[in-house]
C-alpha positions in Angstrom: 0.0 0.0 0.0 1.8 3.0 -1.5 0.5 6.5 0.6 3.5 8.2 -0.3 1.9 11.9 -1.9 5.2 12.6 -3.3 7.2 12.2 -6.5 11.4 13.2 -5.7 12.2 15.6 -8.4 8.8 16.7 -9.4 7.4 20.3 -8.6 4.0 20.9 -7.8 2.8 21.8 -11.2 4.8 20.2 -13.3 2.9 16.8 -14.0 1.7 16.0 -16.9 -2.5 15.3 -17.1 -1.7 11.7 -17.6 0.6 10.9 -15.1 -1.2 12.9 -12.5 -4.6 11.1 -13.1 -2.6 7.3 -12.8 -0.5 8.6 -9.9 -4.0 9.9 -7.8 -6.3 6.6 -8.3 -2.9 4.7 -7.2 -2.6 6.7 -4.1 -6.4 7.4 -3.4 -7.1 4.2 -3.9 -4.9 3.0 -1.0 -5.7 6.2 1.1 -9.5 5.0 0.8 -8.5 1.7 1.9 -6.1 3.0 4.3 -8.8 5.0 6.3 -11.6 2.3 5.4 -10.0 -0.1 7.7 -9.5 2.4 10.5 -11.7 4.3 10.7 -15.5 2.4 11.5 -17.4 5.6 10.6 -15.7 6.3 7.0 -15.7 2.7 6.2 -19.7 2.4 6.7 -20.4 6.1 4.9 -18.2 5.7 1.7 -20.1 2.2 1.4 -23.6 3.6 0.0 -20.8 6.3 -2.3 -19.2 3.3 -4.0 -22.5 1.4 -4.2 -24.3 4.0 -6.2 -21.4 5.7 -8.4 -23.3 5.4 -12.0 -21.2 2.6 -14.2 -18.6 4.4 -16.4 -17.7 7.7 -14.5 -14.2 7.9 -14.3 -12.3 7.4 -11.0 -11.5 10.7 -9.9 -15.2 11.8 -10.4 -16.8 8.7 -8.5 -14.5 8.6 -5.6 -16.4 9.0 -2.6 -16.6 12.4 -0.8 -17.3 13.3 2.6 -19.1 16.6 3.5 -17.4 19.2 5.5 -20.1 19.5 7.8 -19.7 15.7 8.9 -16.5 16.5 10.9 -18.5 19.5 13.0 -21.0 16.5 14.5 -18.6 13.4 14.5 -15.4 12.6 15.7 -13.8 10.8 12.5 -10.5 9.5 13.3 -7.9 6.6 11.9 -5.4 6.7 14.3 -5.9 7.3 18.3 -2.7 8.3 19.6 0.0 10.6 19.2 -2.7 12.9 17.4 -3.7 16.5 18.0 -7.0 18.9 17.0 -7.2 21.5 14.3 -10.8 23.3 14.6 -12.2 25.7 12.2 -12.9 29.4 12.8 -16.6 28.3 14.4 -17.8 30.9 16.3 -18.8 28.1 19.4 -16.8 24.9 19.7 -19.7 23.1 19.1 -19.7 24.0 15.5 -16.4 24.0 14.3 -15.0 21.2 12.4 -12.3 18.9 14.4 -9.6 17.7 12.4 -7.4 15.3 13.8 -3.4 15.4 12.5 -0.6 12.8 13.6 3.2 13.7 13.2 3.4 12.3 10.0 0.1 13.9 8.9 1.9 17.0 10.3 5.4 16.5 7.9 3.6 15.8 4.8 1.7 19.2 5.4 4.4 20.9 6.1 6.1 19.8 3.2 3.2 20.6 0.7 2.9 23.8 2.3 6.6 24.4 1.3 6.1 22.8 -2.3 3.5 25.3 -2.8 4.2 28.6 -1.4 8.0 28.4 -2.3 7.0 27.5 -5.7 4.6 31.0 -6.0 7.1 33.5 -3.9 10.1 31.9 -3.9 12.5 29.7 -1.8 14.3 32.6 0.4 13.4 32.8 4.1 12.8 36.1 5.5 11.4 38.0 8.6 7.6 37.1 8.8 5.4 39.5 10.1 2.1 38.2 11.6 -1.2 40.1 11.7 -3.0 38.4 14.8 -1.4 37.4 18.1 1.0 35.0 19.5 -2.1 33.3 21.2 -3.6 32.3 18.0 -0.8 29.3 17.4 -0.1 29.0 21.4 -3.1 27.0 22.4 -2.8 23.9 23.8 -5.9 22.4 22.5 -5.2 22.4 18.9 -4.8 25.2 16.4 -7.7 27.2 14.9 -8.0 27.7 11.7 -6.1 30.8 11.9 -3.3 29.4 13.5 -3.1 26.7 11.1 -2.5 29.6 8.3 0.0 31.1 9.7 2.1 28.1 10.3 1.6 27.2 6.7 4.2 29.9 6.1 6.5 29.2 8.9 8.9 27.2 7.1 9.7 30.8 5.0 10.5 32.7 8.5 14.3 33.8 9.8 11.7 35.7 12.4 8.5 36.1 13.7 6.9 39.4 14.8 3.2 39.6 15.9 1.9 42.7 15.6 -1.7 42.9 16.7 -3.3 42.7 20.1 -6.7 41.3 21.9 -8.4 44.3 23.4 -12.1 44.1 24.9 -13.6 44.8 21.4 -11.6 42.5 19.5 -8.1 42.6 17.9 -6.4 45.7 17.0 -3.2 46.9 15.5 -0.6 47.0 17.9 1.6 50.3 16.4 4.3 50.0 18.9 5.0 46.3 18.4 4.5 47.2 14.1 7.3 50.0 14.9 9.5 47.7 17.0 9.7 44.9 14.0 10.3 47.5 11.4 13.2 48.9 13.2 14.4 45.0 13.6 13.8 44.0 9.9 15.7 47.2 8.8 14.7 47.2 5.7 15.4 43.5 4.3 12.1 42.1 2.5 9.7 40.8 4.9 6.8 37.9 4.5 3.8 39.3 6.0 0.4 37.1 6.2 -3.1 38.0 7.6 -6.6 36.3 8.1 -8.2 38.2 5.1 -10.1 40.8 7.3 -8.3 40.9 9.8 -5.0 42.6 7.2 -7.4 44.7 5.6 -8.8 46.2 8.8 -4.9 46.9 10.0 -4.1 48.3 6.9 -7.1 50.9 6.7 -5.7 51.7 10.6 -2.0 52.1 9.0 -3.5 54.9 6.6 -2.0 57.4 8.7 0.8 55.8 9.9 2.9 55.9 6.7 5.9 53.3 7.0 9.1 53.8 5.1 8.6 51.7 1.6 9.3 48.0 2.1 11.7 46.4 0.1 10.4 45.2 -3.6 11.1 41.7 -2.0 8.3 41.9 0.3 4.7 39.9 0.0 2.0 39.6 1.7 -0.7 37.0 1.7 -3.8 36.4 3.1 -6.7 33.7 3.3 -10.1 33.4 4.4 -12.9 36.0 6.1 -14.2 37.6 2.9 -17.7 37.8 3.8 -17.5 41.0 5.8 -15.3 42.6 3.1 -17.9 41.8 0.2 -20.4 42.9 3.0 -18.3 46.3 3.0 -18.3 46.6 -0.5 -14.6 45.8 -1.0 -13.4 43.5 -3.7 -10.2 42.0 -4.2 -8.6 45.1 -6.5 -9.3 47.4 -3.5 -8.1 45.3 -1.3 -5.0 45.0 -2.8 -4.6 48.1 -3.8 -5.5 49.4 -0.3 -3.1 47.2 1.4 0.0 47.8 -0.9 -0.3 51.2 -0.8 0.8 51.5 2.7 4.2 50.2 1.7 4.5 51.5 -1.4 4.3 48.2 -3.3 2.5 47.0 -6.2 -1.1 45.1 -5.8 0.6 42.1 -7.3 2.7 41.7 -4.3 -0.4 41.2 -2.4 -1.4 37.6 -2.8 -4.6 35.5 -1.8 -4.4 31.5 -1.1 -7.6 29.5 -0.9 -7.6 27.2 1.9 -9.2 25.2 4.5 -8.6 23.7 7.7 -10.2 20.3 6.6 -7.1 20.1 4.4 -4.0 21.8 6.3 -1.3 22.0 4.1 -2.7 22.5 0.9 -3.4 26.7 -0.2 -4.2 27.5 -3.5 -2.8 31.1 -3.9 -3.6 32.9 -6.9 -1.1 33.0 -10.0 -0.4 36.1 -11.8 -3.5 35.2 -14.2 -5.9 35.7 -11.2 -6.6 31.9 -10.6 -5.3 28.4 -8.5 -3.9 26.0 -9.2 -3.7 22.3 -7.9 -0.6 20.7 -7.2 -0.1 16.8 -8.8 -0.7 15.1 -5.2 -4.2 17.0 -5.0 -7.6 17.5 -7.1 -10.3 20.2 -7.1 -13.6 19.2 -8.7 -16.9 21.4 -9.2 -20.1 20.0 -8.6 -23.7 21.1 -9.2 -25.5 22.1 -5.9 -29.0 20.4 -7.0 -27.5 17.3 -8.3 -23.9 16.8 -7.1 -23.2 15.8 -10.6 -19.6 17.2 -11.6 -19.7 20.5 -13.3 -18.5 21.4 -17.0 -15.2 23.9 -17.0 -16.5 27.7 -16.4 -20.1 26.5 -14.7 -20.3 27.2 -10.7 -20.5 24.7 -7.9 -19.8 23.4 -4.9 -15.8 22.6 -4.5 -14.9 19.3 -3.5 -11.2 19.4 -2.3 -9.4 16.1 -2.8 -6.1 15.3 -1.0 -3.4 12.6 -0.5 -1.6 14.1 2.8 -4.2 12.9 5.3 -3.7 10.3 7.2 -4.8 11.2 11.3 -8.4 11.4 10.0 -10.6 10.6 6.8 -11.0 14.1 5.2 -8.9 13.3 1.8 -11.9 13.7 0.1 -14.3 16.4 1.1 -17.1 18.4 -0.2 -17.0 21.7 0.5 -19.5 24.5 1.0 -17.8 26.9 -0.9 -18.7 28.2 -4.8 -16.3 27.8 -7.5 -15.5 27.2 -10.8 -12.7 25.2 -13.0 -11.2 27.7 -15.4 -8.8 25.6 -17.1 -7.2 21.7 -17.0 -3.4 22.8 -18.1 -2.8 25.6 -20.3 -2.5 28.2 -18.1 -0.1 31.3 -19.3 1.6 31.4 -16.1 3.1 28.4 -16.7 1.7 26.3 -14.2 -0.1 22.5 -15.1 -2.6 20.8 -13.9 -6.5 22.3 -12.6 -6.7 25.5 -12.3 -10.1 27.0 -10.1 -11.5 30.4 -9.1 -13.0 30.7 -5.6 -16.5 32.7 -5.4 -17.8 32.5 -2.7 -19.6 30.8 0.1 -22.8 28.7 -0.8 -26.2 30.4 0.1 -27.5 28.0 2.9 -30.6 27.0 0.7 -28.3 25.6 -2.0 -26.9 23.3 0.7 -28.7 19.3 0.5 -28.4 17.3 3.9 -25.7 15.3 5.0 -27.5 11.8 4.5 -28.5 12.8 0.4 -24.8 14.5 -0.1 -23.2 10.9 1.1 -25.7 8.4 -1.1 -24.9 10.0 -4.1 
C-alpha cells in the first residue's frame, strides 16, 4: 500500500494530465483503503458512495466524498494516539470542524505547504510579520484555523513578529509592536500574512501611519474572512490596492491562497492570471449544488477538495460549501499545469442538501 503523496524531483505543477490522473487513483485508492480499515465511521459512509457511483464515471469523479459539515458532529479519526486537534474558525466549539493530525500527517503538510508557497514566492526565508497574536498558534488544545495559516508559512520565517493585540472589542493593531519589528527587519524584504479581514482592517488603521517603503522583496498573503469585506463593498482590486499602498508596493505583491482547515497543508494562492492552481498530489472538482453531478469547466458549484496528505483522519476527500468554478485543466499562461479554479464564494445555505443525500450520491 503505497500512501507516499510525493514524486522526488517533481514540482507541484509540473505533471503531466496523464501521469497525474494514474498517480492519484494509485494513491487514493490506497488512502481509501487506508482509512476504510480504520476508521469504523468512514468505512460504513463511503459504502452507500461506492454502491451508487453510476457505471462508467471515471475514478476521480466517482471517488467518494465526505461533506465538510460531517466532521462538525462526528469525531472521525484513523489513528488514536499521538494525534492532535485542528478546529475551524466556528464561532462556538460546538460548531467547528475537528480535524485530527498525527506527526506524520503534520510533515507531509508541512512539506506541501513548502512545495506550494516556495513554488509562488520563492525559496528565500525572511522575517515574517504576523497580523494576529502570539495566542492564535499558542493553544494547547489544537490550532484554529487561523493558527493553522499562519504556520503554513513558517517554514519561509528567519523571524517572527506579531503585531496585533486582543483588546475588549476585538483585535487591533498594535503600532508600537508594528514599529519595533520595522526597526528589527531594517529594511530587508519581509513575509507578511493576515486572516483576510483581519489585514485589511490593519491596513485601513496604518493609513496614517505611513511606514518607510518595504523592500520590492516583500509579499503579503492572506486567506479566508471575505464575507465582511464583500459585506463592505470591497473587492479584491481594493483590497489590494488598499493594502500595498501602505508600503509602497505593487497590488501584485499582495497575494490571496484559498484554503481550508479540513485540508491543512494544501493553499491554493492565486497565480499572476488571477486563478489556482492544484498541485499533482491533490484534485479540485466542481459540482452542481441540485444534483452533485460534476460540473462542465467555467459552470459554478460546490468545491470538493481532494487530497493525499491525510492520514490522522478521513478528510482526503471532502465536499466543501464553498462556490467555484474550473477555469482551465493545463494551459494556463503562467506556466503552471494541472486544474486551475476560481473561488467565489460561500454557498447560500438554501443551495446546501443534507448530509444523508450528499453521502448516497
Amino acid at each position: 500500500m503505497n500512501l507516499d503523496p510525493f514524486v522526488p524531483g517533481v514540482r507541484p505543477y509540473a505533471m503531466s494530465a496523464e501521469d497525474k490522473a494514474r498517480f492519484l487513483e494509485e494513491r487514493l485508492t490506497a488512502l481509501r483503503e487506508y482509512h476504510r480499515q480504520r476508521c469504523e465511521g468512514y468505512a460504513a459512509l463511503v459504502e452507500d458512495a461506492e454502491r451508487t457511483a453510476p457505471a462508467g464515471t471515471p475514478f476521480i469523479e466517482r471517488y467518494p466524498f465526505l461533506p465538510v459539515s460531517l466532521f462538525k458532529e462526528y469525531e472521525l479519526r484513523s489513528r488514536n494516539d499521538d494525534v492532535s486537534v485542528v478546529q475551524s474558525s466556528a464561532t462556538t466549539s460546538a460548531n467547528a470542524s475537528k480535524i485530527f493530525v498525527d506527526k506524520e500527517s503534520r510533515r507531509r503538510q508541512a512539506r506541501s505547504a513548502n512545495a506550494i508557497l516556495s513554488d509562488f514566492i520563492g525559496e528565500e526565508r525572511r522575517p515574517y510579520l504576523v497580523f494576529d497574536t502570539e495566542a492564535t498558534v499558542r493553544s494547547s488544545n489544537g490550532f484554529s484555523a487561523r493558527g493553522a495559516a499562519i504556520l503554513a508559512v513558517a517554514h519561509l520565517a528567519t523571524e517572527f513578529h506579531f503585531v496585533m493585540r486582543q483588546t475588549a472589542d476585538g483585535l487591533e493593531l498594535d503600532r508600537n509592536a508594528l514599529t519595533a519589528a520595522l526597526d528589527k527587519i531594517a529594511g530587508r524584504p519581509f513575509i507578511a500574512y493576515g486572516f483576510t479581514y483581519i489585514l485589511y482592517q490593519a491596513h485601513v488603521a496604518l493609513a496614517d501611519f505611513a511606514p518607510a517603503p518595504a523592500h520590492p522583496g516583500s509579499v503579503l498573503l492572506h486567506s479566508g474572512g471575505w464575507k465582511r469585506l464583500q459585506d463592505l463593498a470591497v473587492d479584491k482590486s481594493t483590497f489590494n490596492r488598499t493594502v500595498a499602498g501602505v508600503w509602497g508596493l505593487p497590488p501584485d505583491r499582495v497575494i490571496d491562497f484559498y484554503g481550508m482547515v479540513e485540508q491543512v497543508g494544501l493553499a491554493y494562492p492565486d497565480c499572476p492570471e488571477g486563478v489556482k492552481h492544484v498541485p499533482y498530489w491533490a484534485e479540485v472538482l466542481i459540482r452542481r449544488a441540485d444534483t452533485l453531478d460534476t460540473a462542465e469547466p467555467g459552470e459554478p458549484g460546490l468545491i470538493q477538495l481532494i487530497s493525499t496528505l491525510p492520514l490522522a483522519s478521513p478528510n482526503h476527500s471532502v465536499l466543501t460549501e464553498d462556490i467555484g468554478r474550473i477555469e482551465r485543466v493545463d494551459g494556463c499562461p503562467c506556466g503552471r499545469r494541472g486544474t486551475a479554479f476560481v473561488f467565489q464564494g460561500r454557498a447560500p445555505k438554501s443551495e446546501l442538501r443534507g448530509c444523508s443525500d450528499v453521502v448516497r450520491r
